[in-house]
C-alpha positions as CSV (number, residue, x, y, z in Angstrom):
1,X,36.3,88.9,58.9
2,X,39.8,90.0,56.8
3,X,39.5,93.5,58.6
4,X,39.6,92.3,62.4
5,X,41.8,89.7,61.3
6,X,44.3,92.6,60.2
7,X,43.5,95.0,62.8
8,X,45.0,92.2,65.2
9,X,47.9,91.4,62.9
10,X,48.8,95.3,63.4
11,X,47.7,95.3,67.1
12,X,50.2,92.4,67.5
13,X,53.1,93.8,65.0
14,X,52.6,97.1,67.3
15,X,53.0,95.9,70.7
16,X,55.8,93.3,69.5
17,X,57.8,97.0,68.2
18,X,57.1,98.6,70.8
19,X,58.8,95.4,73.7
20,X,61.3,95.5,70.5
21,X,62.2,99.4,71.5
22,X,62.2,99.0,75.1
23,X,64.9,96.7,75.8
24,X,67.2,99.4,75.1
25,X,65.4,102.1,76.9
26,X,65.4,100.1,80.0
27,X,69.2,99.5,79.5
28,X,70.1,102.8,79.1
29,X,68.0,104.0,82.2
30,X,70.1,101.6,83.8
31,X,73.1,103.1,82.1
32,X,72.1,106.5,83.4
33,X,71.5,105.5,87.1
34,X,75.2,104.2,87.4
35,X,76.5,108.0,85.9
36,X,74.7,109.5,88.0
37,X,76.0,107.3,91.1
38,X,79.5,108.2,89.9
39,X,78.8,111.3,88.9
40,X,78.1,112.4,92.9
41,X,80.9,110.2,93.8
42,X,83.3,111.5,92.0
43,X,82.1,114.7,93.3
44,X,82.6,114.0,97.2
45,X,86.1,112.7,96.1
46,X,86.7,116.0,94.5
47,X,85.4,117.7,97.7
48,X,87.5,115.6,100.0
49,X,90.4,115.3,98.3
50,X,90.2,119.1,98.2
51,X,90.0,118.7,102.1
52,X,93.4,117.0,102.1
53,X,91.0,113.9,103.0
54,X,93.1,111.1,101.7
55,X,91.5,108.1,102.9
56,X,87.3,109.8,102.1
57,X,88.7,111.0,98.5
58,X,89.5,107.1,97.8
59,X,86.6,105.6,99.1
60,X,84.1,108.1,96.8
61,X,86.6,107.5,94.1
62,X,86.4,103.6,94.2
63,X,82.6,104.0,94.6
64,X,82.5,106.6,91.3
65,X,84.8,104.0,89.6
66,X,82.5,101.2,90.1
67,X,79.4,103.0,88.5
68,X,81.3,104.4,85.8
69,X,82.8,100.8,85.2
70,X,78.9,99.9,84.9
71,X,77.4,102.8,83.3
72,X,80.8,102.3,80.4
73,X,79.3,98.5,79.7
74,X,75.9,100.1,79.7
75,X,76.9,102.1,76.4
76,X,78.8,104.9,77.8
77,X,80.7,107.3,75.4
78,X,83.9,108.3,75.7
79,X,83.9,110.9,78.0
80,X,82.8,108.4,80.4
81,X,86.1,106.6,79.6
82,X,88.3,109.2,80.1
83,X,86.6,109.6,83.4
84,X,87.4,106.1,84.3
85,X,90.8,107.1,83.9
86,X,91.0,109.9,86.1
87,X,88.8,107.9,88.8
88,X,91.9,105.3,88.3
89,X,94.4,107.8,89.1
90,X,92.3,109.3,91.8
91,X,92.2,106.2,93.6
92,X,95.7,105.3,93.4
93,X,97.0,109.0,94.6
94,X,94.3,108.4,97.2
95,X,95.9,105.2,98.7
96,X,99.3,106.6,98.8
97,X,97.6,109.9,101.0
98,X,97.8,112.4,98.5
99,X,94.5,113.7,99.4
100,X,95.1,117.2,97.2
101,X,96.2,115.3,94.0
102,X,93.3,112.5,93.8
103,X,90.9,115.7,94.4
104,X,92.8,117.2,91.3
105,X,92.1,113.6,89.5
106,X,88.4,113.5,90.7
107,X,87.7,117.2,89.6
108,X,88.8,115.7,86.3
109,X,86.8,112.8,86.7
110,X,83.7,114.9,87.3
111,X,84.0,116.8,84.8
112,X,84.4,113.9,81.7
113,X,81.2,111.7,83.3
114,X,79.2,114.9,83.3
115,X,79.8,115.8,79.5
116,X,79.2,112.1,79.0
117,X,75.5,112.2,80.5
């Protein structure tokens, strides 16, 4: 009777680790799906911008900023932040039509969330 008595206690102690260990897994996965969301963002604000593309370089640089917001409260490092900045200063050239600078900004940007994968 005392051995499947403690088989269960360590059945129960192992599945309660194991729910334990997954929160975080499931958070980071989430963390992970936002970087990559900015990650191609940025990357079609660098191609537009590139394009002289004002207007298409700050919409994909709003939509990278908004992930990389997300995937930075999801435990992102900071490379991610520093790609938050450049995202900042991409949209902002972007809205005041310099195309060519907020590509420069996104480039940036692209290159920072992708060493912070």
């Amino acid at each position: 009777m005392i051995s499947k008595f403690s088989t269960l206690i360590r059945i129960v102690g192992c599945v309660g680790v194991l729910g334990f260990l997954a929160v975080p897994a499931v958070t980071l996965a989430e963390g992970d799906k936002h970087l990559h969301e900015a990650i191609g963002h940025a990357g079609e604000a660098k191609a537009h911008g590139e394009m002289g593309h004002a207007g298409e370089a700050t919409k994909h640089a709003e939509e990278a900023l908004s992930h990389a917001d997300a995937a930075k409260q999801e435990g992102g490092n900071a490379h991610v932040g520093e790609g938050i900045s450049h995202l900042g200063e991409a949209v902002d050239h972007g809205k005041q039509g310099h195309g060519e600078v907020a590509g420069e900004h996104s480039q940036e940007a692209l290159k920072h969330l992708q060493q912070g994968h």
